[in-house]
KEMARFI-151699 format. One record per residue (C-alpha): x, y, z; residue number from 1. Coordinates in steps of 0.5 Angstrom, whole numbers, always signed. Each point is the difference from the previous one (the first is absolute). Layout:
<atoms>
+-------+-------+-------+-----+
:     X :     Y :     Z : seq :
+-------+-------+-------+-----+
:     X :     Y :     Z : NUM :
...
+-------+-------+-------+-----+
</atoms>
This chain:
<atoms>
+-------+-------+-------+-----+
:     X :     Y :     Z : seq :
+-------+-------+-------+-----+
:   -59 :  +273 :   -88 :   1 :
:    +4 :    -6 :    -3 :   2 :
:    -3 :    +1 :    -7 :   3 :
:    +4 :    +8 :    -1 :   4 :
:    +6 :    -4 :    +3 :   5 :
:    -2 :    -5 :    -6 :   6 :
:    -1 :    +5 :    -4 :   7 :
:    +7 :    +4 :    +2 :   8 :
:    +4 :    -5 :    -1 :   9 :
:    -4 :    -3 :    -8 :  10 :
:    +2 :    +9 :    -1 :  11 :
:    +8 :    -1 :    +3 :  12 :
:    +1 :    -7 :    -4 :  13 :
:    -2 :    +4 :    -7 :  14 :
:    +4 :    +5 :    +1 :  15 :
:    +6 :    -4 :    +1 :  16 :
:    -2 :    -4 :    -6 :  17 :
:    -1 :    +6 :    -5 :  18 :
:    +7 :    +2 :    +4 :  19 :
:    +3 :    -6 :    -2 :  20 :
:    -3 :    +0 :    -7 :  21 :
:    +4 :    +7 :    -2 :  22 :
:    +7 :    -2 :    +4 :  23 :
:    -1 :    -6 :    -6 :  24 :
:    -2 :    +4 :    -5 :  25 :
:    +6 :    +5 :    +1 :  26 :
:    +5 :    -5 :    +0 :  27 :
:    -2 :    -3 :    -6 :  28 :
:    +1 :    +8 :    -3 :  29 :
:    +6 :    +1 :    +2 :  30 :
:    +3 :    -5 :    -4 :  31 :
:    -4 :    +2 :    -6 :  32 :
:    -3 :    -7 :    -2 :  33 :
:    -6 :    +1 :    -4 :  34 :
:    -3 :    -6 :    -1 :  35 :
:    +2 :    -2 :    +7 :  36 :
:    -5 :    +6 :    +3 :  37 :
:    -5 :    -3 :    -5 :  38 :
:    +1 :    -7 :    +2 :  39 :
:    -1 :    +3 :    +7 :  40 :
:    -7 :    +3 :    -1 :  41 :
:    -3 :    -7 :    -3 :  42 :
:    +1 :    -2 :    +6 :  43 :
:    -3 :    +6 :    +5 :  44 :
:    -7 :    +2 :    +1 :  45 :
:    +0 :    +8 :    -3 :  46 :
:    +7 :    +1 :    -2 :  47 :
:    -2 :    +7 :    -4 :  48 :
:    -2 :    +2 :    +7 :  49 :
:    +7 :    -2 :    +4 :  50 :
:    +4 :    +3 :    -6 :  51 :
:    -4 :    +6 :    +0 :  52 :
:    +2 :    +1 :    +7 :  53 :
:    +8 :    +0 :    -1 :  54 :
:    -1 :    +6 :    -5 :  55 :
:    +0 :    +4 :    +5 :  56 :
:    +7 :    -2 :    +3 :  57 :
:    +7 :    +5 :    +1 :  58 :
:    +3 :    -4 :    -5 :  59 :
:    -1 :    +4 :    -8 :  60 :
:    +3 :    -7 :    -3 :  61 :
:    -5 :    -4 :    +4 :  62 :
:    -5 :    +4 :    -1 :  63 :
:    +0 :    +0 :    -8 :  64 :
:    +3 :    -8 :    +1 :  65 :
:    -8 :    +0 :    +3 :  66 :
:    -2 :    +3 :    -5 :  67 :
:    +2 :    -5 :    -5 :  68 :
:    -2 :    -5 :    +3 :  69 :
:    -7 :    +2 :    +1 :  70 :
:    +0 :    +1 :    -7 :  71 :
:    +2 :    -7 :    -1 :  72 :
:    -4 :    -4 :    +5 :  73 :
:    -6 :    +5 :    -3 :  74 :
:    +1 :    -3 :    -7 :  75 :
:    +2 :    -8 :    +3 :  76 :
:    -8 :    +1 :    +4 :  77 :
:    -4 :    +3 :    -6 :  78 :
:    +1 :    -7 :    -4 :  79 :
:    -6 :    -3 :    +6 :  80 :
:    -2 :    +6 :    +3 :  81 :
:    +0 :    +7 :    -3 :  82 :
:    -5 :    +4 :    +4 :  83 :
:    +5 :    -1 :    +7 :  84 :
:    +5 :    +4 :    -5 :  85 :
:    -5 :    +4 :    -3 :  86 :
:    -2 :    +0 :    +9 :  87 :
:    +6 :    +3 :    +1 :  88 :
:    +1 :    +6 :    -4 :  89 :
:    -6 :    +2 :    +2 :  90 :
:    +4 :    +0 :    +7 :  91 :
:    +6 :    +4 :    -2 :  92 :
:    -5 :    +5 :    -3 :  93 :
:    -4 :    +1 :    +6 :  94 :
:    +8 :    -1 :    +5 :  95 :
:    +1 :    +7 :    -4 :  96 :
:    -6 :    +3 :    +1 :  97 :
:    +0 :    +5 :    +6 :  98 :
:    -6 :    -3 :    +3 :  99 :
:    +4 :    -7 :    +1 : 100 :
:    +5 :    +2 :    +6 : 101 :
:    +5 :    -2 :    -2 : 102 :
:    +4 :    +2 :    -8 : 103 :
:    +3 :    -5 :    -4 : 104 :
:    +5 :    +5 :    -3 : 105 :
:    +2 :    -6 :    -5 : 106 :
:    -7 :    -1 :    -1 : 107 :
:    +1 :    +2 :    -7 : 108 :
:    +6 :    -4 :    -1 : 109 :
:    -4 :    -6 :    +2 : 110 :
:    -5 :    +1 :    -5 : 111 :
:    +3 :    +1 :    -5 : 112 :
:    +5 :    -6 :    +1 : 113 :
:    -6 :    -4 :    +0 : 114 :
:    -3 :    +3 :    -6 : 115 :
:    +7 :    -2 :    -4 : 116 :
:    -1 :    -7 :    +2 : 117 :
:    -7 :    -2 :    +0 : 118 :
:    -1 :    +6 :    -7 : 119 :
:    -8 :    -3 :    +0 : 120 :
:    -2 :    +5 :    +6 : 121 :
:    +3 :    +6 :    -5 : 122 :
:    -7 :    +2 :    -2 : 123 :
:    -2 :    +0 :    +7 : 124 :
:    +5 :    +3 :    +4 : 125 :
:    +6 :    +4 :    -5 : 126 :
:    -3 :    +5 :    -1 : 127 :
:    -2 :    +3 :    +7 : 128 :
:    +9 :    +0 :    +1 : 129 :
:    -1 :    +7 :    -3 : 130 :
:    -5 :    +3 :    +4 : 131 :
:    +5 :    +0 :    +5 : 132 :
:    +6 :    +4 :    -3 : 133 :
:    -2 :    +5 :    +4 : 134 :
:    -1 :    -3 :    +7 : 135 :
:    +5 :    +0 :    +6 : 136 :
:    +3 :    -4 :    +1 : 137 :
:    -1 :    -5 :    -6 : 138 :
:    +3 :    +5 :    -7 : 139 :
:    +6 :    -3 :    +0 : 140 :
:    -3 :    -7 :    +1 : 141 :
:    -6 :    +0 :    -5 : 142 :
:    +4 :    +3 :    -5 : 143 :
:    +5 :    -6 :    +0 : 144 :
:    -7 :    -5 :    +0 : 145 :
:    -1 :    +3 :    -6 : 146 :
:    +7 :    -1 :    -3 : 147 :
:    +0 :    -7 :    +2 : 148 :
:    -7 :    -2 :    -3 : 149 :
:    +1 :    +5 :    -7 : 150 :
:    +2 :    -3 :    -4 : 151 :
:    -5 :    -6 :    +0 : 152 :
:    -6 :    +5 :    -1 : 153 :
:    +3 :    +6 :    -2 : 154 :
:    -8 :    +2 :    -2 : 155 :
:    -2 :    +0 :    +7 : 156 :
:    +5 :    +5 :    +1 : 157 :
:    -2 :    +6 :    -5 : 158 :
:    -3 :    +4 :    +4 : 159 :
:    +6 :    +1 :    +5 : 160 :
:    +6 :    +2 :    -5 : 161 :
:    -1 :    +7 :    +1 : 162 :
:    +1 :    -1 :    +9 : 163 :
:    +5 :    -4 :    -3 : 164 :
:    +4 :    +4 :    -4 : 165 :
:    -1 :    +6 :    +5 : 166 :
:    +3 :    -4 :    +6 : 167 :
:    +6 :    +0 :    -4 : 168 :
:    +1 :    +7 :    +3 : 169 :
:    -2 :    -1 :    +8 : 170 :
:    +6 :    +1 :    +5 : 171 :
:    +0 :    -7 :    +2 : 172 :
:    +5 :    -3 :    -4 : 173 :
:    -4 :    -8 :    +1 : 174 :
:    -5 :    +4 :    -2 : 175 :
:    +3 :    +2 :    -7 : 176 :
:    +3 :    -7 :    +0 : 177 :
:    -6 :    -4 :    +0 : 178 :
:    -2 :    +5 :    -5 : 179 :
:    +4 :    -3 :    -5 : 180 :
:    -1 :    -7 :    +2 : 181 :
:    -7 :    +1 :    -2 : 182 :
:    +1 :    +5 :    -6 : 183 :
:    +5 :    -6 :    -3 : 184 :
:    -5 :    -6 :    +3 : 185 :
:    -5 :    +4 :    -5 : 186 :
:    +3 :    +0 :    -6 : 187 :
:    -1 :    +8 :    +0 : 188 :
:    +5 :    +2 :    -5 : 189 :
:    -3 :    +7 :    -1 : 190 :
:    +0 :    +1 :    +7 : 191 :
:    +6 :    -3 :    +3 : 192 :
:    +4 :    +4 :    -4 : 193 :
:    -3 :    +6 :    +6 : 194 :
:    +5 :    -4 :    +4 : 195 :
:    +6 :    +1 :    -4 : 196 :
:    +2 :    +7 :    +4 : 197 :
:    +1 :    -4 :    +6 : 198 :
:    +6 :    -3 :    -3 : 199 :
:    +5 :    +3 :    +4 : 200 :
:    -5 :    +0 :    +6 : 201 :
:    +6 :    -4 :    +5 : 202 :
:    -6 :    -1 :    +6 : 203 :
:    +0 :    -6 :    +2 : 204 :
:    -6 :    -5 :    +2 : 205 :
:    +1 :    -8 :    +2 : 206 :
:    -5 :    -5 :    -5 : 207 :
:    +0 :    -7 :    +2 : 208 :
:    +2 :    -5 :    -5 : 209 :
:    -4 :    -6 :    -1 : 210 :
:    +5 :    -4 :    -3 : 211 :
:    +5 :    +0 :    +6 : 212 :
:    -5 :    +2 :    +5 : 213 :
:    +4 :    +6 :    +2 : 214 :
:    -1 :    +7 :    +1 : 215 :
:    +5 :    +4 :    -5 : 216 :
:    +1 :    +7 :    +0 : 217 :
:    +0 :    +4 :    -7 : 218 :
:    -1 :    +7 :    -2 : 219 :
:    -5 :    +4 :    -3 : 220 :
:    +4 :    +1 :    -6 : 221 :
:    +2 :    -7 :    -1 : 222 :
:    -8 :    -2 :    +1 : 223 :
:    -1 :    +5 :    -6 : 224 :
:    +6 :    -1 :    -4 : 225 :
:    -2 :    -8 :    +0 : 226 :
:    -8 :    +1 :    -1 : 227 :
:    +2 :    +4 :    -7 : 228 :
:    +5 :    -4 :    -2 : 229 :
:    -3 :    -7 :    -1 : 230 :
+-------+-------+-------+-----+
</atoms>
């Protein structure tokens, strides 16, 4: 019996230090300190893989706080090691296959958070964001991958203007909102002007500002009237 004891108490003790790995994780994302969560993963066995579990906290500013930082710590590990990057995208990939157990709603989030910061990975991995316009629940998150890696291989997404210019007519405001996001990432003059009846659409949605690290709320129309304008 005193080796299940043993081997009970190893199971108890990692637990208790994957908690605490998270707890400090959080804590650094609350205050909004990049280069202080990338500090921390130097210093972690599998930081990806702690960060990857704060996705899934209650808190939307933590959560897109999380994302940020796995795009940053992504980018800080590929430098010695690209295939735990390229290791953890194929994670995300499967957290959002039902088969999985368990959906990673942010999955697209993260993926193409990682793509913006490590862009050698876009040939493998960008052009599978599209595929996922149209799969509960990660529309409104693929198309704001999408927007967030455009502009910097714009080829890649060719294929994807048209769901993209008729997501500029979905119910969902986030959805209509991210459209535009991406329309205006890709550089499409042509069809970003599909985008202007939307100017006086006054729905809302919340977009995080990496600048800040805040959550700011705009409208629909303002998005649209920004995008045509620059």
């Amino acid at each position: 019996m005193i080796p299940i004891m043993n081997e009970d108490k190893s199971a108890d003790t990692t637990r208790s230090s994957q908690r605490q790995r998270k707890k400090a994780a959080r804590q650094l994302l609350r205050k909004h300190n990049p280069e202080a969560v990338v500090a921390w993963a130097r210093e972690e066995v599998g930081p990806m893989r702690t960060l990857s579990t704060v996705l899934f906290d209650p808190d939307p500013l933590i959560r897109w706080r999380t994302i940020e930082a796995l795009g940053r710590v992504a980018e800080d590990i590929s430098h010695d090691d690209l295939e735990q990057v390229r290791g953890q995208i194929r994670k995300f990939l499967w957290a959002m296959n039902d088969e999985s157990g368990g959906l990673c709603w942010n999955g697209p989030e993260a993926i193409g958070e990682i793509l913006h910061n490590v862009p050698s990975l876009l040939n493998e991995y960008g052009a599978i964001l599209p595929s996922f316009f149209i799969e509960e629940p990660f529309e409104r998150g693929s198309l704001w991958a999408v927007g967030r890696v455009a502009a910097q291989r714009p080829d890649i997404f060719a294929g994807a203007i048209d769901d993209i210019v008729a997501s500029l007519k979905d119910s969902d405001a986030v959805i209509r909102g991210y459209a535009i996001l991406a329309l205006g990432a890709l550089e499409r003059k042509e069809a970003l002007e599909q985008a202007r009846p939307l100017f006086d659409d006054l729905a809302t949605l919340t977009v995080y500002d990496f600048e800040s690290g805040e959550l700011r709320v705009s409208s629909v129309g303002d998005l649209a009237r920004t995008a045509l304008d620059d």
